[in-house]
C-alpha positions in Angstrom: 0.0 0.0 0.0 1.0 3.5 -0.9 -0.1 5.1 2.6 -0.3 3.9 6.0 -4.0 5.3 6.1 -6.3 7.6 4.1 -9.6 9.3 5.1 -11.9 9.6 2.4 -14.3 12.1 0.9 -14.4 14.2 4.3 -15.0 18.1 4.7 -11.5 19.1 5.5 -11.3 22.0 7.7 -7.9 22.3 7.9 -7.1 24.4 11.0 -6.6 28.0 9.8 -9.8 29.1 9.4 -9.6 29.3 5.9 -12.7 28.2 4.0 -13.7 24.4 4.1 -12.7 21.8 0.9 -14.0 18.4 0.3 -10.6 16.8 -0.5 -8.9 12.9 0.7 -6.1 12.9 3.5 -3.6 10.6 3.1 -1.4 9.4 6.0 2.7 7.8 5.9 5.0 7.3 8.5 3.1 9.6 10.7 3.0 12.5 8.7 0.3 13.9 6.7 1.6 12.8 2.9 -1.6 14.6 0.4 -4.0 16.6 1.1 -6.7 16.5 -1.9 -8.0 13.4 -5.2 -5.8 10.7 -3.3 -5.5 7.9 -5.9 -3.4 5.5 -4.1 -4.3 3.0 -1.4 -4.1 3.1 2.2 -3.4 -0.2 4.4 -6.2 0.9 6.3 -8.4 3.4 4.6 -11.5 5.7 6.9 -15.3 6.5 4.2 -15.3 10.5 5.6 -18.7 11.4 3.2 -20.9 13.3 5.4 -18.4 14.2 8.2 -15.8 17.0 8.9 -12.2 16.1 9.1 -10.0 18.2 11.4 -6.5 18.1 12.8 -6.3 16.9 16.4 -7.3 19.1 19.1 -4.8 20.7 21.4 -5.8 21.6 24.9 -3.6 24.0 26.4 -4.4 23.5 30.0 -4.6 20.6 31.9 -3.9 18.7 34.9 -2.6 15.2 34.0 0.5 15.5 35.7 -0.3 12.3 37.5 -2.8 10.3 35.8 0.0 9.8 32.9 2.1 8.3 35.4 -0.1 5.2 36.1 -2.5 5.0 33.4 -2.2 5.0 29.3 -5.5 6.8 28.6 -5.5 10.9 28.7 -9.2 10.4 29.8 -11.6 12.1 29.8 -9.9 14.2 27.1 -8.7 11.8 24.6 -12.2 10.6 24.3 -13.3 14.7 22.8 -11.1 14.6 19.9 -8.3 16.1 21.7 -4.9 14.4 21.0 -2.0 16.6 22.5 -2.5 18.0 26.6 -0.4 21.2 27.8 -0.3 20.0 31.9 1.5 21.6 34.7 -1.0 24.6 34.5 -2.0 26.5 37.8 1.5 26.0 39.9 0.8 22.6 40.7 2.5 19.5 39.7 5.0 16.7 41.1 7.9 17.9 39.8 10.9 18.9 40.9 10.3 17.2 44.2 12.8 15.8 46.7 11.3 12.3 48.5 10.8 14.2 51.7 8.9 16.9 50.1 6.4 14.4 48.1 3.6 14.5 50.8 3.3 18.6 50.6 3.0 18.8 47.0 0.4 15.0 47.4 -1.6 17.6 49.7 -1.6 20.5 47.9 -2.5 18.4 44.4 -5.1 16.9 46.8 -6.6 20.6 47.9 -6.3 22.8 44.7 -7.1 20.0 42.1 -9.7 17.6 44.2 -7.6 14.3 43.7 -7.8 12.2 46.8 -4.6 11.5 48.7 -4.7 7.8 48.6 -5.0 7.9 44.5 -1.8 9.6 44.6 0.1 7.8 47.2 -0.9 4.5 45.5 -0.6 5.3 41.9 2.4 8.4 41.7 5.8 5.9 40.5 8.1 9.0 41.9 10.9 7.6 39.5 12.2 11.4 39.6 14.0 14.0 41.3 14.6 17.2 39.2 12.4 18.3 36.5 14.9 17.2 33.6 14.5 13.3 35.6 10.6 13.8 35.6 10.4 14.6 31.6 12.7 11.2 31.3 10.0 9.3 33.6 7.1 10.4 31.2 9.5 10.2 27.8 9.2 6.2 28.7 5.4 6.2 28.7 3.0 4.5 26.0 -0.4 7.4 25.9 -3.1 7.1 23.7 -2.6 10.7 23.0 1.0 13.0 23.1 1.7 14.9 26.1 3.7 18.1 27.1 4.2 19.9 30.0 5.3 22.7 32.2 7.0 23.7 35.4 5.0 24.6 38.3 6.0 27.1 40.5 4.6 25.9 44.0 6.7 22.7 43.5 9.7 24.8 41.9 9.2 26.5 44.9 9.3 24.2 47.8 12.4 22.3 45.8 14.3 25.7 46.1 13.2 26.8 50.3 11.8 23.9 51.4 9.6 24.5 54.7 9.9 28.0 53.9 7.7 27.9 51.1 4.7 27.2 52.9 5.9 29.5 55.9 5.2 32.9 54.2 8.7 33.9 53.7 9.9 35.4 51.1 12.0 34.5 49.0 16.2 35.3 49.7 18.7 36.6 46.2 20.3 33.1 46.3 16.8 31.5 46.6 16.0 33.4 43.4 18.8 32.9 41.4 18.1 29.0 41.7 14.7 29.3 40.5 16.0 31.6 37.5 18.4 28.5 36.9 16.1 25.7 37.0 13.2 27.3 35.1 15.9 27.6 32.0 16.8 24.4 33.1 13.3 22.9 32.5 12.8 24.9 29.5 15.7 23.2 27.9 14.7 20.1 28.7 11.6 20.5 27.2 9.0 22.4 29.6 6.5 24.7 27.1 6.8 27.1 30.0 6.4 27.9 33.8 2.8 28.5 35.3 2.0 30.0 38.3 -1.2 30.9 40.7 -2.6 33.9 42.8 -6.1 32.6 43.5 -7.2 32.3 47.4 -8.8 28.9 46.5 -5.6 27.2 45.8 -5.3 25.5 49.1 -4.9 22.3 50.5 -7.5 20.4 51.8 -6.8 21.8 55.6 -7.0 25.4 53.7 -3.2 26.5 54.0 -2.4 28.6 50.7 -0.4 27.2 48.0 3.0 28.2 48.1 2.7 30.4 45.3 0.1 32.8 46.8 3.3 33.9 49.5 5.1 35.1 46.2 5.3 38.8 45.1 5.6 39.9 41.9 10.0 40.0 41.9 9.8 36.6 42.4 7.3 36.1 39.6 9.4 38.4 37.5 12.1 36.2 38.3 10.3 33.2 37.2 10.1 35.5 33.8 14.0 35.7 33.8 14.6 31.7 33.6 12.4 32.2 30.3 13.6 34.9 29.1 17.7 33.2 29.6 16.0 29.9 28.0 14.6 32.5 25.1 11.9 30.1 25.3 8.3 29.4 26.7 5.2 30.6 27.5 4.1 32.2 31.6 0.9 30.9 32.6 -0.6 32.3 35.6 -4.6 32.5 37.3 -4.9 35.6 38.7 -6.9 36.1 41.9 -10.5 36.1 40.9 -11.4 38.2 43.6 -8.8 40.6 42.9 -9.3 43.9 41.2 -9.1 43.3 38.0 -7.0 46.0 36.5 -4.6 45.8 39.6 -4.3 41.8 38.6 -3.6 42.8 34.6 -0.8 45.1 36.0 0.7 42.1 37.6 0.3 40.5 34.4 1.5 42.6 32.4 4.4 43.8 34.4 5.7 40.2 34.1 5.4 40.4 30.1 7.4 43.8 29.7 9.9 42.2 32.4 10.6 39.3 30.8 9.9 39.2 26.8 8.1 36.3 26.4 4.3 35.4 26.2 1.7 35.3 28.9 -1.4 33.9 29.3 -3.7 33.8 32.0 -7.3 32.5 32.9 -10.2 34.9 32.4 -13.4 35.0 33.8 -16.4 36.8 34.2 -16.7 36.6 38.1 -19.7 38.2 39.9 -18.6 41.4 41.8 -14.7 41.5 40.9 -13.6 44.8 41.6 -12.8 46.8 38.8 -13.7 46.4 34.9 -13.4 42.9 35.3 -13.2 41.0 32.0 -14.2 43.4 29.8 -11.4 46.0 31.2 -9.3 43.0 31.1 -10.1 42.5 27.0 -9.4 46.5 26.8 -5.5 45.8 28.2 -5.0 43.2 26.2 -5.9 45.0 22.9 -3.6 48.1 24.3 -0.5 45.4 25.3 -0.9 44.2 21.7 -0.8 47.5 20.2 2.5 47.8 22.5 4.1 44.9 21.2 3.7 42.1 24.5 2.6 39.4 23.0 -0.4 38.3 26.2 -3.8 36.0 25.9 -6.7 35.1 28.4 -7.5 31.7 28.4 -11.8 31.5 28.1 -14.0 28.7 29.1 -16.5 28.1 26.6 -19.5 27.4 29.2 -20.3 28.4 33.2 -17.0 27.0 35.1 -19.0 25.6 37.9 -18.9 22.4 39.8 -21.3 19.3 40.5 -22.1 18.1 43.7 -24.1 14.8 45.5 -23.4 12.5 47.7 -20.9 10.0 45.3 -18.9 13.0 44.5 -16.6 15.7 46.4 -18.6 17.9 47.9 -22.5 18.3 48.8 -24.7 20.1 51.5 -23.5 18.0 54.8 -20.2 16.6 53.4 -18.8 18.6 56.6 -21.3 17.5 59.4 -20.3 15.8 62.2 -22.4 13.3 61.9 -22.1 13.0 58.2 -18.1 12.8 58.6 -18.9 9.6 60.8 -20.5 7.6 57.8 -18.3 9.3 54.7 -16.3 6.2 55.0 -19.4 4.0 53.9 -20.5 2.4 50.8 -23.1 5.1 48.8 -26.0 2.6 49.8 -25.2 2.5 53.0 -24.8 6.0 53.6 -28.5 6.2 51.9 -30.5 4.0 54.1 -28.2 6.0 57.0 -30.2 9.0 55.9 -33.4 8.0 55.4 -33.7 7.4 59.1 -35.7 10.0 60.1 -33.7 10.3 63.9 -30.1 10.9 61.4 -32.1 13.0 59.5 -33.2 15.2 62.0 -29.6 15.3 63.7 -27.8 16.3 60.7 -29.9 19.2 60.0 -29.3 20.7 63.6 -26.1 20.8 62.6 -23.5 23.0 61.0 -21.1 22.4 58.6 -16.8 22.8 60.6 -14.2 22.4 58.1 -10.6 23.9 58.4 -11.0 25.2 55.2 -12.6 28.4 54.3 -13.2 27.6 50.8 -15.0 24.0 51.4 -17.5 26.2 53.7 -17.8 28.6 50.8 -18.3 26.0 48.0 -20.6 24.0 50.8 -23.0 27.4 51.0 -22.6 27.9 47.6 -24.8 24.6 47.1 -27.9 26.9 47.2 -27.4 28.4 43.8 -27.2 24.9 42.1 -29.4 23.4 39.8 -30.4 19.7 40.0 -29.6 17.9 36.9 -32.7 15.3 36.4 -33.1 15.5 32.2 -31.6 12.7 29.6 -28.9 15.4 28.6 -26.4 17.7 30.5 -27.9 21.8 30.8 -25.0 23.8 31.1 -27.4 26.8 30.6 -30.3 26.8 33.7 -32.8 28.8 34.4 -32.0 31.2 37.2 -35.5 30.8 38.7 -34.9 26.9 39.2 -32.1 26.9 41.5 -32.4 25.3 44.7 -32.8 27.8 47.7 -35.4 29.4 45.3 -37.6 25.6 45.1 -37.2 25.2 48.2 -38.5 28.8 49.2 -41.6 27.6 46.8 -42.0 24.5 48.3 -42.2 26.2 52.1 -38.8 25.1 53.4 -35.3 26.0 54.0 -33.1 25.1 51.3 -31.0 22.2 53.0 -34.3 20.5 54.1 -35.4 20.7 50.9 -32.0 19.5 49.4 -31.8 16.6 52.1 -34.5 14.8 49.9 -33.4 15.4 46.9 -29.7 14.3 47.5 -31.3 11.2 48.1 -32.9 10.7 44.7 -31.8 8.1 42.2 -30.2 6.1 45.1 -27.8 9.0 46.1 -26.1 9.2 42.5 -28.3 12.5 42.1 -25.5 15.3 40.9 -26.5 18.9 41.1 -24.8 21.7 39.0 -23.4 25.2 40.3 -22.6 27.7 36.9 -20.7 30.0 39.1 -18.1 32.3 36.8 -19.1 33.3 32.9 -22.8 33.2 34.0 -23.2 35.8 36.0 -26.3 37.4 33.7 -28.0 34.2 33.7 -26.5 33.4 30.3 -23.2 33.1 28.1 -23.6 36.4 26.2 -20.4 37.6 28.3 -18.7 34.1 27.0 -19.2 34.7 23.7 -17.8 38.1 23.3 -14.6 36.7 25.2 -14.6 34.4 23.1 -14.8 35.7 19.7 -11.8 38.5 20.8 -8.0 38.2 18.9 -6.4 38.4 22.8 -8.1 34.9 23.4 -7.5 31.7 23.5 -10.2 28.4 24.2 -8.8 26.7 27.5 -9.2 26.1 31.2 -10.8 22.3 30.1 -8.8 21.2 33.6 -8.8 17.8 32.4 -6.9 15.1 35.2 -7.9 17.6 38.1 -11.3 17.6 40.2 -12.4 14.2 39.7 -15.2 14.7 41.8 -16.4 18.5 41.7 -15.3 19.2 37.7 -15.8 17.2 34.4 -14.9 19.7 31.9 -12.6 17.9 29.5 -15.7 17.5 27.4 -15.4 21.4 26.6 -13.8 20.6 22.8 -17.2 18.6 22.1 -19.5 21.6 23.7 -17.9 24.3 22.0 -18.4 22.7 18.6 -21.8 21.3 19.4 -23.2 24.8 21.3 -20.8 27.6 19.6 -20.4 26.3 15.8 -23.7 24.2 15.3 -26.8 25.0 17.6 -26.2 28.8 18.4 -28.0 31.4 16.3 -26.9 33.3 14.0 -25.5 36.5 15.3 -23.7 34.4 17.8 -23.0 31.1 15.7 -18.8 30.3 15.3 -17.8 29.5 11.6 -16.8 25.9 11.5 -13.6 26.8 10.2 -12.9 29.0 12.9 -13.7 27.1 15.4 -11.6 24.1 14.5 -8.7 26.8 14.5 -9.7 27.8 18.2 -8.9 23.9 18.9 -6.1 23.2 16.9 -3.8 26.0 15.1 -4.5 28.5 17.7 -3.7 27.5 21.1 -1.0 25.2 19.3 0.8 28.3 18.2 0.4 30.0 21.2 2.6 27.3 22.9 4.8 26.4 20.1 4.2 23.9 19.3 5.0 24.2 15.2 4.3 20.3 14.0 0.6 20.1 14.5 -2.6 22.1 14.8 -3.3 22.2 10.7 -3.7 19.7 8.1 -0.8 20.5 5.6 1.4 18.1 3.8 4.5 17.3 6.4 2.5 17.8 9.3 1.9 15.4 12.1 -0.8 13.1 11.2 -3.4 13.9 14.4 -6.6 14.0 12.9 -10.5 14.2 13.9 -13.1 12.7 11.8 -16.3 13.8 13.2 -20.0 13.8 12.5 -21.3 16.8 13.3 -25.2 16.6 13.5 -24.5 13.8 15.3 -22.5 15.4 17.9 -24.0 15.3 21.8 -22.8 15.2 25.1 -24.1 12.2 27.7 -24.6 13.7 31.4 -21.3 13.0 33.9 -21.3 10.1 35.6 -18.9 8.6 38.3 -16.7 5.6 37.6 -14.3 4.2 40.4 -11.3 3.4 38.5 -8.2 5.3 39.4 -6.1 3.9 41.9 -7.0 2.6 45.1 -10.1 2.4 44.1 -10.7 5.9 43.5 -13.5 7.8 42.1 -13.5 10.0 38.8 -16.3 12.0 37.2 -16.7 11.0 33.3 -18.4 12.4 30.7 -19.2 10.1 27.0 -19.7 11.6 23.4 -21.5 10.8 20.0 -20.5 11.8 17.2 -16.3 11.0 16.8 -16.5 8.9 14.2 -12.2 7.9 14.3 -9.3 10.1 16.2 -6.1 9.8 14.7 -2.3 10.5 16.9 0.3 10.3 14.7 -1.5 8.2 12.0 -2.8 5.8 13.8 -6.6 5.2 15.5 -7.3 5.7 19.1 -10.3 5.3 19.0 -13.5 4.4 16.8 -17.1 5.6 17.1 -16.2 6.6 21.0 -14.5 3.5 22.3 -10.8 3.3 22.3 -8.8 0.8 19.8 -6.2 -0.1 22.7 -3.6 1.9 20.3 -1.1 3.8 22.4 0.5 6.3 19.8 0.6 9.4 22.0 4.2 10.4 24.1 5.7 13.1 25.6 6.2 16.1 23.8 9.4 18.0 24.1 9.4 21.7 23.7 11.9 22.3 20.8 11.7 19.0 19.7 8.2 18.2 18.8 8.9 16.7 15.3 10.4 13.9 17.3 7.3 13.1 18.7 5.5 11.1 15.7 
């Protein structure tokens, strides 16, 4: 055979944005080989009539720092057409860490990105030291899909002061000067860039800050410095949501001008930020362009919220004393626990006590969700429906009334909170993020909060809600938004061997039926390690997905193929 694979008679939207073409995509040695009439035969050969072809999707921030390490799926993200993950977003990661310093970084993964302790301490292999050693750990792994990543700075951080790190205390010249070092250092080993975190809820489960949050902006300039000796790499930072937002962009962009090299950050449209918020926010990013800094907010296509019940993370009483005393029981136990009317009546004279001042937040917070009870996920409620409000209807307070309900389809009842990007009720302030030059399509978190967060499905809802169903004056072209997946955020890391279909490129590729495209609601699955709990969420409509010429997967289940591996910055055309 002439080709190692060829997809046939699909739309091709190629990646750019440039106008759609019916045309054949032929596939050798993991490169793209033709791109139009392909005449000559393919080993294995995919009919594309009817469906859109598209290079593979790239999701720039992610949180699969340790799943990669014990498993060979990149799920749930691998399963939405995406084929290369950016991780080490946020601060947080496992790497550089010293053996004695692996439970504070466990902890901190464990409080900032909602993976349980035992998962970690079970499945983490630790086969690494420095950052260089951890790239050479995940450089031996066999993924369905490629991987790349970047140094965290609350790790970076503890490697370089230790106990200090978490003590408040800044940061001495000598300190500084090593983390200038090893940020080049991890750069030329590979890292896409060094990421960073100034938002409050970044604790660990007890509710002591991440180390990052103690840093001032010279050490995050200094962070810039080890890019800027590198001359490589991108700085990725959250600002504090709660901040005001043009004193946050000044932080922001103070760290571009000192250090030359591109940053991008997570924006959001949070109820009552001080300031412009996100619209000031697009304002300074048009006026750093203008100036020459090259600076992008990273935009969720839907509410970034969080589920709750009583199989997952969080819900109403998950801090009650007398709800602490049965956590460690089966669901069904825990059920018929609380249908006895005595339990019933004792939890609800009770308050929630958590050292955490963000659990009691998110716990209150419960109010404002929005019970999920349809065949199909509604990532857009209706205001008037949320809890406290049916409760107030239905004559009682809101946790009586969500006692009951939490006990609904045998306690696997999940309840939905849009917090940020829905303050008005609806996504108009999404959409105008999203359809700005400053922006990129990100913030999927995919590997993190396996049981408050299942947002890897974001590629598959920003196709399905932004490029199909929306109306008209709001509708994404196709074309474009295949470029918001692919060639866009791929250049904005770097990564120059994939993101377009072009003759020479790699050969990660999408064929997907888009009227057939849906989402299936979240559900729980306890499959990580130690018998550890995950949220997932399923899609129709991929017909194949494609990492470096070979199939993944096939009409949503996976071939058993394991094409994907790390990707080194610098070196990416290694990677087929």
């Amino acid at each position: 055979m002439e080709y190692d694979l060829v997809i046939r008679g699909g739309l091709v939207c190629d990646g750019t944005g440039a106008p759609a073409f019916h045309a054949d995509v032929a596939v050798k040695d993991g490169r793209i080989a033709k791109v139009g009439d392909v005449t000559g035969r393919g080993a294995e050969e995919i009919e594309a009539t009817g469906r859109i072809v598209t290079p593979g999707f790239v999701d720039i921030h992610t949180h699969y720092d340790g799943q990669v390490t014990w498993e060979n799926r990149v799920a749930p993200s691998s399963a939405h057409g995406v084929t290369t993950v950016l991780m080490g977003n946020c601060g947080v990661g496992f790497a550089p860490c010293r053996p004695h310093e692996r439970e504070m970084l466990v902890k901190l993964m464990e409080g900032v990105e909602d993976i349980p302790e035992v998962v970690m301490t079970e499945g983490l292999p630790w086969n690494w030291e420095t950052f260089p050693e951890y790239l050479d750990a995940l450089e031996k792994r066999e993924l369905d899909i490629d991987i790349a990543t970047q140094l965290p700075h609350s790790a970076l951080r503890i490697f370089v002061m230790g106990e200090r790190a978490a003590r408040q205390e800044a940061p001495t010249a000598e300190d500084l000067d090593k983390m200038r070092a090893l940020v080049a250092e991890a750069i030329k080993a590979g890292a896409f860039g060094v990421t960073t975190s100034r938002n409050v809820m970044h604790r660990t489960k007890a509710g002591e800050l991440a180390p990052s949050l103690y840093s001032d902006v010279d050490e995050l300039c200094a962070l810039a410095d080890g890019l800027n000796q590198a001359d490589a790499g991108v700085f990725q930072m959250i600002p504090a949501p709660s901040g005001h937002s043009e004193e946050e962009f000044a932080v922001l962009r103070q760290i571009a001008e000192h250090g030359r090299r591109p940053v991008s950050f997570t924006l959001l449209d949070v109820a009552g930020q001080p300031g412009k918020g996100w619209r000031g926010m697009l304002e300074a990013l048009e006026q750093a362009r203008a100036d020459g800094l090259e600076m992008r907010g990273q935009v969720a296509p839907r509410p970034v919220g969080m589920f709750y019940g009583l199989d997952l993370s969080l819900h109403p009483f998950s801090s009650h004393p007398s709800y602490k005393a049965i956590a460690h029981l089966p669901l069904a136990e825990r059920v018929a626990k609380m249908r006895d009317p005595e339990f019933r009546a004792q939890l609800l004279s009770e308050q929630p006590e958590d050292t955490n001042p963000t659990t009691l937040a998110l716990i209150d917070a419960f109010r404002a969700t929005h019970e999920w009870d349809g065949p199909r996920p509604d990532y857009e409620p209706v205001r008037d429906n949320r809890i406290e409000q049916r409760a107030e209807r239905a004559g009682q307070s809101w946790p009586e009334y969500a006692y009951d309900l939490l006990l609904r389809n045998e306690g696997r009842q999940m309840f939905y909170l849009p917090a940020a990007n829905y303050t008005a009720g609806n996504l108009d302030a999404v959409r105008e993020m999203l359809g700005h030059p400053d922006t990129l399509l990100g913030l999927a978190d995919g590997g993190a909060h396996y049981g408050l967060i299942c947002d890897g499905s974001f590629p598959t809802y920003f196709l399905q809600r932004w490029a199909r169903d929306a109306c008209d004056d709001q509708r994404i072209t196709i074309e474009d938004a295949v470029a918001e997946l692919t060639s866009r955020p791929a250049a904005a890391v770097r990564m120059t061997d994939r993101g377009r279909i072009a003759v020479g490129m790699k050969a990660d590729l999408n064929v997907i039926d888009l009227d057939a495209l849906d989402l299936h609601l979240p559900f729980v699955a306890y499959n990580l390690p130690a018998g550890g709990k995950r949220m997932q969420q399923d899609a129709d409509g991929y017909v194949a997905t494609v990492v470096s010429g070979v199939v993944i997967q096939r009409n949503g289940q996976p071939t058993g193929a394991l094409p994907g591996r790390l990707v080194r910055r610098g070196r990416e055309l290694m990677a087929a």
